[in-house]
C-alpha positions as CSV (number, residue, x, y, z in Angstrom):
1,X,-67.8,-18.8,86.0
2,X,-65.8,-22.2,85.5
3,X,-62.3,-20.1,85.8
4,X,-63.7,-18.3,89.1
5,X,-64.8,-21.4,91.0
6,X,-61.8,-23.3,90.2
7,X,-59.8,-20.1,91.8
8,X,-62.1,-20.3,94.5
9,X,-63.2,-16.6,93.1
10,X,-67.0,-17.8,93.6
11,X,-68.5,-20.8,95.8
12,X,-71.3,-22.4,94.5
13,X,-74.3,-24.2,96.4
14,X,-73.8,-27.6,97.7
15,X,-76.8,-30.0,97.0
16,X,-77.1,-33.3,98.9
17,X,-75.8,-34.7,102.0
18,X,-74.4,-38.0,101.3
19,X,-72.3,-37.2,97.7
20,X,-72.2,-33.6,97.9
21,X,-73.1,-31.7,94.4
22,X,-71.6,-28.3,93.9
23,X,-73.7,-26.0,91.3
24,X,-72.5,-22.3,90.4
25,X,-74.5,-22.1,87.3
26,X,-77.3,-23.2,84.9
27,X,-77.4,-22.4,81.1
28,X,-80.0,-23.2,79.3
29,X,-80.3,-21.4,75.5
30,X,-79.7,-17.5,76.3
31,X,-80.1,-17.7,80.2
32,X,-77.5,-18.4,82.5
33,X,-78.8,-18.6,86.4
34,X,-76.0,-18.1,89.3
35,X,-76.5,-20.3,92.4
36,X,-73.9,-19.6,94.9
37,X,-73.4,-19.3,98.7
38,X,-74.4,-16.5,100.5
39,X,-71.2,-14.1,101.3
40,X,-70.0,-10.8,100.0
41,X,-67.1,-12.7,98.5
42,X,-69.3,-13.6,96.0
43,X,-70.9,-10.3,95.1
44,X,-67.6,-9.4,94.7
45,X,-66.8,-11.7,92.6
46,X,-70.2,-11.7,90.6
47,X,-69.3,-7.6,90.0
48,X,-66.5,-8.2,88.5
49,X,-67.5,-10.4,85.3
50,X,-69.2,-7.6,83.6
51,X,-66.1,-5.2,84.1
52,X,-63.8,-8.3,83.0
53,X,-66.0,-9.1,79.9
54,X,-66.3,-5.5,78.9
55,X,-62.3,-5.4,78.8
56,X,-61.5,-8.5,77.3
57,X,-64.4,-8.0,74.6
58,X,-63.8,-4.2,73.9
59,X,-67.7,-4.0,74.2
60,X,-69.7,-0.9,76.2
C-alpha cells in the first residue's frame, strides 16, 4: 500500500482542514483497514494487490 500511494496508484482519505492528514491504511495485529477516496481508480488499484501478491509469493 506504501509503494502504491507513493506512485499515486491509490489516494488515501485526507483528515483535517488546517494540517491535512493523509490515511490509506490501518494495521493493527492481523487486520489491515483500507481508507481511500472514492474513485474507480482506486478499485483498480485495490484489485490488483491480490493478483500482485499471488505472483510475487507463488501462492493460490
Amino acid at each position: 500500500m506504501k509503494a502504491m500511494v507513493e506512485r499515486n496508484l491509490f489516494t488515501g482519505y485526507s483528515v483535517g482542514t488546517q494540517n491535512p492528514v493523509f490515511v490509506s491504511h490501518l494495521q493493527f495485529a492481523d487486520d489491515t483497514l483500507l481508507l481511500g477516496v472514492k474513485s474507480w481508480a482506486n478499485v483498480r488499484a485495490l484489485q490488483a494487490v491480490p493478483v500482485l501478491f499471488e505472483s510475487m509469493s507463488g501462492l493460490k
